[in-house]
Biopython code that builds the backbone (N, CA, C, O; Angstrom):
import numpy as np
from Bio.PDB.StructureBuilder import StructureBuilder

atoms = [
    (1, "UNK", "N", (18.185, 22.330, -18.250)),
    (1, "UNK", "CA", (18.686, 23.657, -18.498)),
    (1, "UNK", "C", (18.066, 24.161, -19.800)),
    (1, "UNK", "O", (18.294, 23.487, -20.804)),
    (2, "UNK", "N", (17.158, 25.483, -19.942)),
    (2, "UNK", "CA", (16.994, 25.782, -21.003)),
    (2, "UNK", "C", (17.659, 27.059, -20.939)),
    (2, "UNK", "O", (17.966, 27.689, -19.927)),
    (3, "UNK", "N", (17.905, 27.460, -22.548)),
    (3, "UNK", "CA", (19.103, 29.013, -23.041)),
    (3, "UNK", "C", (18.172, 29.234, -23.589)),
    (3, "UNK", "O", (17.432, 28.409, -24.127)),
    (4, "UNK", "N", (18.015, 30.687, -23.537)),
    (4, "UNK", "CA", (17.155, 31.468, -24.455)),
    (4, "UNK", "C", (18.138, 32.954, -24.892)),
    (4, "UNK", "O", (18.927, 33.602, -24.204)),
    (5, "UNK", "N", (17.696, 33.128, -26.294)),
    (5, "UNK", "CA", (18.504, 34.135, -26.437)),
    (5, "UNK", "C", (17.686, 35.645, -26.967)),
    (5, "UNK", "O", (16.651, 35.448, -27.603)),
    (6, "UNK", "N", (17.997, 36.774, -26.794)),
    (6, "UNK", "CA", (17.080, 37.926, -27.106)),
    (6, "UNK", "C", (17.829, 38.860, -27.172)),
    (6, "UNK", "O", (18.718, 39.029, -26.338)),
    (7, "UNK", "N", (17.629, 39.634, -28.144)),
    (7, "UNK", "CA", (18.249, 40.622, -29.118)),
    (7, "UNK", "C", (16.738, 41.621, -29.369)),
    (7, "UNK", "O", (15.526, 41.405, -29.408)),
    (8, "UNK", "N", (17.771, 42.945, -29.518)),
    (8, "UNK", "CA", (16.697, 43.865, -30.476)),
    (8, "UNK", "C", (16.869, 43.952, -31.943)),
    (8, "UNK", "O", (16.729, 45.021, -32.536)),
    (9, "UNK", "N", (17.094, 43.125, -32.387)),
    (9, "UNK", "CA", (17.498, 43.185, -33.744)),
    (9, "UNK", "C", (16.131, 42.359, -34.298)),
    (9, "UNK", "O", (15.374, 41.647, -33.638)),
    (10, "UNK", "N", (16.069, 42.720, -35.840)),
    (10, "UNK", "CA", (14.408, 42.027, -35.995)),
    (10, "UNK", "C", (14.456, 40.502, -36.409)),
    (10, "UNK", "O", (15.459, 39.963, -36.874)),
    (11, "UNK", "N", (13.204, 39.854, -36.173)),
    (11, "UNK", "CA", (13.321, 38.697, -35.890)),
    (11, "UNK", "C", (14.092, 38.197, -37.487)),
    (11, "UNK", "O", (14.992, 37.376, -37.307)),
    (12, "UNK", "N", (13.920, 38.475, -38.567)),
    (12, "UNK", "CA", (14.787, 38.078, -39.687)),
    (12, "UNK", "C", (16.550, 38.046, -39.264)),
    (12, "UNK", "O", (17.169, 36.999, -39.073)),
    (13, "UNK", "N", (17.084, 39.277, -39.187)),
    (13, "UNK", "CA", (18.317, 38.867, -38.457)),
    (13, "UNK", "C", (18.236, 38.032, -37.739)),
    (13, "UNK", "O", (18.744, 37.090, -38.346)),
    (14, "UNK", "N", (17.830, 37.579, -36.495)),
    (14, "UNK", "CA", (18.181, 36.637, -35.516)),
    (14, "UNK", "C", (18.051, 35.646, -36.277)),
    (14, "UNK", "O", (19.168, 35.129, -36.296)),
    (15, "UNK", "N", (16.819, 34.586, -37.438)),
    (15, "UNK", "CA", (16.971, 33.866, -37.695)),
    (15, "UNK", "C", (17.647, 33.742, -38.650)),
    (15, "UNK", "O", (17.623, 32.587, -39.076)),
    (16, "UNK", "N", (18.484, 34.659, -39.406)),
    (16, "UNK", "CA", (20.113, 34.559, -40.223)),
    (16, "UNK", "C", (20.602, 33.973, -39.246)),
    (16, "UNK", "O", (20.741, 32.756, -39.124)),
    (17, "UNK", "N", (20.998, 35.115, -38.213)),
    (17, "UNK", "CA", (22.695, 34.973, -37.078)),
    (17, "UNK", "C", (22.606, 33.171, -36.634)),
    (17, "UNK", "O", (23.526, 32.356, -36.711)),
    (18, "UNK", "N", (20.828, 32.875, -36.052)),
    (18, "UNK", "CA", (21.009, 31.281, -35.842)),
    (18, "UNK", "C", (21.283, 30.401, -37.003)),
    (18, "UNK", "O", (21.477, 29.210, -36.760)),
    (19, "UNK", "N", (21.313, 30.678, -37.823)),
    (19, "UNK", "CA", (21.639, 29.663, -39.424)),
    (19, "UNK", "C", (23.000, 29.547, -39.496)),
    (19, "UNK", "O", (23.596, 28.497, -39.735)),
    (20, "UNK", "N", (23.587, 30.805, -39.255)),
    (20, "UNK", "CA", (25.146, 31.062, -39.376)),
    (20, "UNK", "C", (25.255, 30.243, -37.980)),
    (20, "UNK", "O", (26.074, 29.357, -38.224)),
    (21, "UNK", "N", (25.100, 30.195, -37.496)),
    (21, "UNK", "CA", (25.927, 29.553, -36.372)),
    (21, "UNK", "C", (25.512, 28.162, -35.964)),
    (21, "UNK", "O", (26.071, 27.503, -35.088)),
    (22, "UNK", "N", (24.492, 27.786, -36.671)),
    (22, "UNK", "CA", (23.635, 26.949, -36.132)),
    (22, "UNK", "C", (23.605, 26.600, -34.503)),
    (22, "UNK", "O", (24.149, 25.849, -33.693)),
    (23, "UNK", "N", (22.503, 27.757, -34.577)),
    (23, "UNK", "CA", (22.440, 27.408, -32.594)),
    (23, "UNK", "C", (20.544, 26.908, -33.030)),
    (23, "UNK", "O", (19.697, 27.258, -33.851)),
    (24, "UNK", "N", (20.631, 26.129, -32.133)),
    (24, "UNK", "CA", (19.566, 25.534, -31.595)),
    (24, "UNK", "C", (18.469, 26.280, -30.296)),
    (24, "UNK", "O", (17.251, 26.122, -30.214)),
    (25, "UNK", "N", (19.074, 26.841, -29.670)),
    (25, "UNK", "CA", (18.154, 28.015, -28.778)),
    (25, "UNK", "C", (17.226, 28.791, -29.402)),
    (25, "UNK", "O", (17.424, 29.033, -30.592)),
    (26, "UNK", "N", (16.184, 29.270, -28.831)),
    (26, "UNK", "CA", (15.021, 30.272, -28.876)),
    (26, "UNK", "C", (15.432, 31.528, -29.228)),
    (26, "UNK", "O", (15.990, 31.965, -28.221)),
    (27, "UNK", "N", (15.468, 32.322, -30.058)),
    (27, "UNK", "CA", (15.364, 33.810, -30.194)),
    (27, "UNK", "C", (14.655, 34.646, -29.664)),
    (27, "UNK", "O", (13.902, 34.734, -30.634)),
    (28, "UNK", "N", (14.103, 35.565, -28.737)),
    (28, "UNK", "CA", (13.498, 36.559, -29.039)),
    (28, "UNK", "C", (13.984, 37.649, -29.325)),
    (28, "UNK", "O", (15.019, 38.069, -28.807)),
    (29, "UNK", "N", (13.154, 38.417, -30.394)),
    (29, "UNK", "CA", (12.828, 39.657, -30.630)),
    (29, "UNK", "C", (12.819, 40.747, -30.114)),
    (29, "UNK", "O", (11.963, 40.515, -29.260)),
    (30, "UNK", "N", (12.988, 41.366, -30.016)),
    (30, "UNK", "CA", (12.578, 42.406, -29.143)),
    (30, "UNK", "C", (12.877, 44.167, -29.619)),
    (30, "UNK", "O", (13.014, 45.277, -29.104)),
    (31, "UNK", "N", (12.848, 43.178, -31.571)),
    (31, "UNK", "CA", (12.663, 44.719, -31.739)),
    (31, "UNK", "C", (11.886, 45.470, -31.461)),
    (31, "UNK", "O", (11.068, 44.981, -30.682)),
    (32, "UNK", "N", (11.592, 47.057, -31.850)),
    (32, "UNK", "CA", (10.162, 47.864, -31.888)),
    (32, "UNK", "C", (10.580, 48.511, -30.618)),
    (32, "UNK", "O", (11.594, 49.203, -30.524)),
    (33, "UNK", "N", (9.721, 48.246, -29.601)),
    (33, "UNK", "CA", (10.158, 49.533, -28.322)),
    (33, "UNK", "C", (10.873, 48.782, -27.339)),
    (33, "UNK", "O", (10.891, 49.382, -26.264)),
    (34, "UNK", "N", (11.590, 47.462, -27.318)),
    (34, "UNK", "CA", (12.485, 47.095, -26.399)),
    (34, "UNK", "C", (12.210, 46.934, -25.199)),
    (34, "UNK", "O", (13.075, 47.346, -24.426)),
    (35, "UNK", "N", (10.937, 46.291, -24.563)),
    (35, "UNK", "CA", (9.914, 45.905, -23.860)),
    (35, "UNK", "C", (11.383, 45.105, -22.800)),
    (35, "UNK", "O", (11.995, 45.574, -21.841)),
    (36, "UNK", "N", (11.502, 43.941, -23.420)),
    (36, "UNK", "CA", (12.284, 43.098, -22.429)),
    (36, "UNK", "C", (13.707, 43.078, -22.133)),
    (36, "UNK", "O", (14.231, 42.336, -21.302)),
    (37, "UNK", "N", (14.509, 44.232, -23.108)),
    (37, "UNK", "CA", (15.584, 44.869, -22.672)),
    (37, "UNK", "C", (15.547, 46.110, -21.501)),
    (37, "UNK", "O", (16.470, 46.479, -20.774)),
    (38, "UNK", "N", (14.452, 46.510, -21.563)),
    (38, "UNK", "CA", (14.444, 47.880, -20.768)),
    (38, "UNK", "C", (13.828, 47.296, -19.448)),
    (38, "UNK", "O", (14.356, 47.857, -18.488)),
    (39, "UNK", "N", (12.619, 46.090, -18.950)),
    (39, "UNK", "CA", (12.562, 45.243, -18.147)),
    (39, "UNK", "C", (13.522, 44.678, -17.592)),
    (39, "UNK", "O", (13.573, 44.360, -16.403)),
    (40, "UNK", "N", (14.634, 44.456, -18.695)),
    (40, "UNK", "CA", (16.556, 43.574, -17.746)),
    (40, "UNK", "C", (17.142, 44.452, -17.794)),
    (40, "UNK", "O", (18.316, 44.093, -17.878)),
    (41, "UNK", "N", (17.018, 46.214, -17.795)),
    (41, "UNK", "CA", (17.865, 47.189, -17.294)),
    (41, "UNK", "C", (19.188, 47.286, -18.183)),
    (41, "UNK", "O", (20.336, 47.489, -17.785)),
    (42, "UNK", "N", (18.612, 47.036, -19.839)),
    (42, "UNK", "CA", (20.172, 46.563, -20.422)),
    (42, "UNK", "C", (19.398, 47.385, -21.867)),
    (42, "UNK", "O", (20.166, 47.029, -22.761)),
    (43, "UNK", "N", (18.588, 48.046, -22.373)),
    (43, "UNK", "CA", (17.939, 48.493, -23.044)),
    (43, "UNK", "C", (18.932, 50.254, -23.359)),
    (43, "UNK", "O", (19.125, 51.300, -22.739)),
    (44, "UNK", "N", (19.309, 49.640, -24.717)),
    (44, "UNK", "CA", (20.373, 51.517, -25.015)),
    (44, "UNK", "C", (19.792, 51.931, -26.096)),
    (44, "UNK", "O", (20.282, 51.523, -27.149)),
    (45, "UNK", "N", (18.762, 52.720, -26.161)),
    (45, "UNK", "CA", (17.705, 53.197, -27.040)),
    (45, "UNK", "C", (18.469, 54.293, -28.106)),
    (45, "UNK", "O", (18.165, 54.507, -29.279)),
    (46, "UNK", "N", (19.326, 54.780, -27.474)),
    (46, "UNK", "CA", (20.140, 55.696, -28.551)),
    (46, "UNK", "C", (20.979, 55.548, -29.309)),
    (46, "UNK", "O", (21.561, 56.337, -30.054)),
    (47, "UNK", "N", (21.107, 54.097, -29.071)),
    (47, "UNK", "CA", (22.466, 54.006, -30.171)),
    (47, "UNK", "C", (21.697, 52.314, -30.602)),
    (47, "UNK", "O", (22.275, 51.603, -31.424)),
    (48, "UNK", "N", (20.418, 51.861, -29.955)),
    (48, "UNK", "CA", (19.729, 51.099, -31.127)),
    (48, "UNK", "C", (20.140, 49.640, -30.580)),
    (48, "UNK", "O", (19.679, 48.720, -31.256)),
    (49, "UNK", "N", (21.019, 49.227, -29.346)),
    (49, "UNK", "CA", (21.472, 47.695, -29.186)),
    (49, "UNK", "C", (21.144, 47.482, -27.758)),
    (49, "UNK", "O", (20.974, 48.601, -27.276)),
    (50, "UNK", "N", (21.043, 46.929, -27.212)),
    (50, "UNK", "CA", (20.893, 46.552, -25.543)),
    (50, "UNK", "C", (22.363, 45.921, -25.209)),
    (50, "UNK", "O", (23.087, 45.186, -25.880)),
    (51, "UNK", "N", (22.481, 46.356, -24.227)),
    (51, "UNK", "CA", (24.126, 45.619, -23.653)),
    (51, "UNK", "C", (24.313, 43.890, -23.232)),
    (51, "UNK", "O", (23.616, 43.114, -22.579)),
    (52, "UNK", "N", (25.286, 43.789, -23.779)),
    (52, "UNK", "CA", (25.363, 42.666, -23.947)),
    (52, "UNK", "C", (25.381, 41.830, -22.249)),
    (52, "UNK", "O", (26.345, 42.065, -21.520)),
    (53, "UNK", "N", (24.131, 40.779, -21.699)),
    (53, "UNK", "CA", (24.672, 40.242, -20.734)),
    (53, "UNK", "C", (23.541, 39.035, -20.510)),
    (53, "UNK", "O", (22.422, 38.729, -20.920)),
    (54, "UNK", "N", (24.658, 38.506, -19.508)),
    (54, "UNK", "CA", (23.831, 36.922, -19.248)),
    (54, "UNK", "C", (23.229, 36.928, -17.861)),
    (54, "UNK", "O", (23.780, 37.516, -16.931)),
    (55, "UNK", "N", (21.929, 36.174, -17.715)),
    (55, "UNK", "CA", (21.647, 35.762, -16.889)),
    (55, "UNK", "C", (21.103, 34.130, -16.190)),
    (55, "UNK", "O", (20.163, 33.397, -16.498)),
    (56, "UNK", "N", (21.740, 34.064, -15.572)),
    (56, "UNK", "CA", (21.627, 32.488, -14.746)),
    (56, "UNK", "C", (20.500, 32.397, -14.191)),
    (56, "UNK", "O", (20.746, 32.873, -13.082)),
    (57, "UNK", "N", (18.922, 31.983, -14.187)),
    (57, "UNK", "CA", (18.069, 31.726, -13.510)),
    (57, "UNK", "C", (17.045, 30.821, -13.589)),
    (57, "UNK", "O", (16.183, 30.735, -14.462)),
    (58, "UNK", "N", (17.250, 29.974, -12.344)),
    (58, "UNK", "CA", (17.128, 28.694, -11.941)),
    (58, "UNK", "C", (15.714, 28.247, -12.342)),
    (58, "UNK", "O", (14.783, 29.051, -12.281)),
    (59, "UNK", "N", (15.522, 26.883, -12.783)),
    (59, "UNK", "CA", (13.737, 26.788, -12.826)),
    (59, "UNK", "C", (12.668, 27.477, -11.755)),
    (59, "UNK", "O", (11.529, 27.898, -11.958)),
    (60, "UNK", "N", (13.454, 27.436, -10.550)),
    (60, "UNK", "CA", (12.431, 28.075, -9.592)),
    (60, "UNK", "C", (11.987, 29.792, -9.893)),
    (60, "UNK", "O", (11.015, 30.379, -9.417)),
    (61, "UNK", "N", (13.124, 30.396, -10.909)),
    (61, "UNK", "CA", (13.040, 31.789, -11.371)),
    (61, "UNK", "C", (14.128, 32.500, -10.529)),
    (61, "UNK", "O", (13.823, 33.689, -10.627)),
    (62, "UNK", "N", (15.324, 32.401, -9.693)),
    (62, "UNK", "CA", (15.802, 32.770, -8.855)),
    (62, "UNK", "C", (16.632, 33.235, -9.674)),
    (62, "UNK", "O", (17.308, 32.365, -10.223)),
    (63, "UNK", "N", (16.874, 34.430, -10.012)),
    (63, "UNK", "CA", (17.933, 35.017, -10.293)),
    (63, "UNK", "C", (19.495, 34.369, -9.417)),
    (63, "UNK", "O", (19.609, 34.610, -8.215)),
    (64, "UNK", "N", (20.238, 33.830, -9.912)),
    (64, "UNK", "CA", (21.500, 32.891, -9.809)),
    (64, "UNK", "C", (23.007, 33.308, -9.958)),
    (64, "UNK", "O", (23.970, 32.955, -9.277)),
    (65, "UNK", "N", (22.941, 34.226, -11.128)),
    (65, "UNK", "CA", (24.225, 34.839, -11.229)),
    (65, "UNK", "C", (23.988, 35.556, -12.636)),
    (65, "UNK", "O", (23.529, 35.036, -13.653)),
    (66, "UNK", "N", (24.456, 37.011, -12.433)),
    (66, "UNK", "CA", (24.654, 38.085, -13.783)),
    (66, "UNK", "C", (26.029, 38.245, -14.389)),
    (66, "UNK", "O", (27.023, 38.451, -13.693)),
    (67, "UNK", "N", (26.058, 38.150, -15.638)),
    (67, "UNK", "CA", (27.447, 38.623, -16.487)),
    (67, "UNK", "C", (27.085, 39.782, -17.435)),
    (67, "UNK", "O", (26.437, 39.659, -18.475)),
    (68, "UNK", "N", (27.630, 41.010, -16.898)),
    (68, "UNK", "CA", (27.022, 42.273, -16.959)),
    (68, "UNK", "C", (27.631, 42.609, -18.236)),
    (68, "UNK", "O", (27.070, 43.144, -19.193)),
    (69, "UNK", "N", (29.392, 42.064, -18.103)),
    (69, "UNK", "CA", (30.041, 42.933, -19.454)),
    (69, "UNK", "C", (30.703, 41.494, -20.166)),
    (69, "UNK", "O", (31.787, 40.968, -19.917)),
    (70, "UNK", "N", (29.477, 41.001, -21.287)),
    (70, "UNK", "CA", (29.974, 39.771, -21.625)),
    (70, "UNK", "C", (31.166, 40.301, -22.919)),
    (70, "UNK", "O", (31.338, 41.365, -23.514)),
    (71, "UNK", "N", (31.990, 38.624, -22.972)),
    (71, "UNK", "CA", (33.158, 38.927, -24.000)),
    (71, "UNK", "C", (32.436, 37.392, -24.736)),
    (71, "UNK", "O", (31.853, 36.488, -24.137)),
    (72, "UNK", "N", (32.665, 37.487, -25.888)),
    (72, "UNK", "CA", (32.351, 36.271, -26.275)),
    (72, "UNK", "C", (33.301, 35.040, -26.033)),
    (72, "UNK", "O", (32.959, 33.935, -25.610)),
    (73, "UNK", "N", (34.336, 35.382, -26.325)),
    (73, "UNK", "CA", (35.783, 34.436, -25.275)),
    (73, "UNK", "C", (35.960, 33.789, -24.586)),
    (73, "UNK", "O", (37.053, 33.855, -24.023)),
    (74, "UNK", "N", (34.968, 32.719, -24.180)),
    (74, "UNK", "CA", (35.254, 32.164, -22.957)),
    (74, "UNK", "C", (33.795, 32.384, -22.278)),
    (74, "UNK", "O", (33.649, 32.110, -21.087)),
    (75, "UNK", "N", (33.129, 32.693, -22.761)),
    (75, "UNK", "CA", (31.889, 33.162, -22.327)),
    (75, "UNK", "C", (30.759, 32.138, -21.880)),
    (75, "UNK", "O", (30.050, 32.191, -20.875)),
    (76, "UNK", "N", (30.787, 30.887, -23.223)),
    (76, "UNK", "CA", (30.007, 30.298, -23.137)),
    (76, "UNK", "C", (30.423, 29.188, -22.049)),
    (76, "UNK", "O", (29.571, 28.613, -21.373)),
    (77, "UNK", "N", (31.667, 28.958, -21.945)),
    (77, "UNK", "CA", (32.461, 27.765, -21.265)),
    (77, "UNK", "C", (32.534, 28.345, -19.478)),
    (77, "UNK", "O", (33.004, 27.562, -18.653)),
    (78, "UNK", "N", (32.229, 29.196, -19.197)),
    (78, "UNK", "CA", (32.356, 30.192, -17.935)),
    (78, "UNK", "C", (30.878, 29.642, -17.480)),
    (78, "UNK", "O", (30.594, 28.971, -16.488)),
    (79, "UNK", "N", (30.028, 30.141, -18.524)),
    (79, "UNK", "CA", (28.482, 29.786, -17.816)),
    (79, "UNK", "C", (28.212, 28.601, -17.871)),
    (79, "UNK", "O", (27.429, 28.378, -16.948)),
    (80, "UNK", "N", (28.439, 27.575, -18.508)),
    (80, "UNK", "CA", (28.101, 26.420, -18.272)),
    (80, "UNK", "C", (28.922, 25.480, -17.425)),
    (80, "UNK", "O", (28.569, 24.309, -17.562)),
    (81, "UNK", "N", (29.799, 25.649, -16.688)),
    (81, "UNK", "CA", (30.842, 25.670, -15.486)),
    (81, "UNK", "C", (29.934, 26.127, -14.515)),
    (81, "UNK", "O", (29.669, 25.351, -13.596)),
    (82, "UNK", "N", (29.266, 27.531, -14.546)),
    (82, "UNK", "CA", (28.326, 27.642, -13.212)),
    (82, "UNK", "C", (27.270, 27.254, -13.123)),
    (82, "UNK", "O", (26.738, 27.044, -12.033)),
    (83, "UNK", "N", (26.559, 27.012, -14.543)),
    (83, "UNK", "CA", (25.576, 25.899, -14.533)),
    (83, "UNK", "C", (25.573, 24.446, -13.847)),
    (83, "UNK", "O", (24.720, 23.874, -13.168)),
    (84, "UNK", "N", (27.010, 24.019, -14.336)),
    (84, "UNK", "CA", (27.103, 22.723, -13.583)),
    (84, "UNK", "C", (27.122, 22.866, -12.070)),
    (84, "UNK", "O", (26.345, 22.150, -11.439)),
    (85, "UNK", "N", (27.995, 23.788, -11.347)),
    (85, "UNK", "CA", (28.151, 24.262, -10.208)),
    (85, "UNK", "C", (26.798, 24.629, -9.593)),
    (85, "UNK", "O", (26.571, 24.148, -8.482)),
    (86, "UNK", "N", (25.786, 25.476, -10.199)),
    (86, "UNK", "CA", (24.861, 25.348, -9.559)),
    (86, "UNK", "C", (23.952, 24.531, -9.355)),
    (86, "UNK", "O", (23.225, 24.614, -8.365)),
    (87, "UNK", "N", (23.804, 23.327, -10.528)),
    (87, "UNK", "CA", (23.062, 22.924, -10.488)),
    (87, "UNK", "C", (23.431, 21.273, -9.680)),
    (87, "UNK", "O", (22.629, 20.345, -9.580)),
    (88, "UNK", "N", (24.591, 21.290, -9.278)),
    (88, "UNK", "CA", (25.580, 20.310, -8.102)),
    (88, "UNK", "C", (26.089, 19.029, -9.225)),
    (88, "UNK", "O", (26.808, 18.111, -8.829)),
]
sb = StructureBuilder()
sb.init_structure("model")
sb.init_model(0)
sb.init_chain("A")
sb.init_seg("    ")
for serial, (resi, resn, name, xyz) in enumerate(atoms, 1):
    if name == "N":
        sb.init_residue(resn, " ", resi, " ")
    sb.init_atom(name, np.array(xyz, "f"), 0.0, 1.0, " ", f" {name:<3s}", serial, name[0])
structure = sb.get_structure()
């Protein structure tokens, strides 16, 4: 299983927010024109953030399962439950 995480925020923030939290996952970037937010249909150019959501997809690339309106709450423990589930 690899997590990757991507934000439009510039790559200095992200590598604060991972210090503060110490997460171990990949950042991308995606400040500047929001290339790979507006590619995942989650890109909000007017108010500067992309909407918050997850996606499940399998090594084969199969899109698996979307969490459109994430809460942080329970969030992480939800997807890795369907991780296990999907992955048997």
């Amino acid at each position: 299983m690899q997590v990757i995480g991507a934000s439009v925020d510039k790559p200095g923030a992200n590598e604060r927010w991972a210090q503060k939290y110490d997460l171990k996952m990949p950042l991308i970037s995606d400040h500047g024109d929001h290339t790979v937010a507006s590619a995942f249909g989650v890109a909000r150019p007017m108010v500067g953030v992309a909407k918050r959501t997850t996606w499940l997809i399998d090594p084969d690339g199969t899109l698996r399962k979307v969490y459109p309106a994430v809460k942080a709450k329970g969030h992480a423990a939800a997807v890795l439950a369907d991780c296990r589930e999907i992955s048997g």
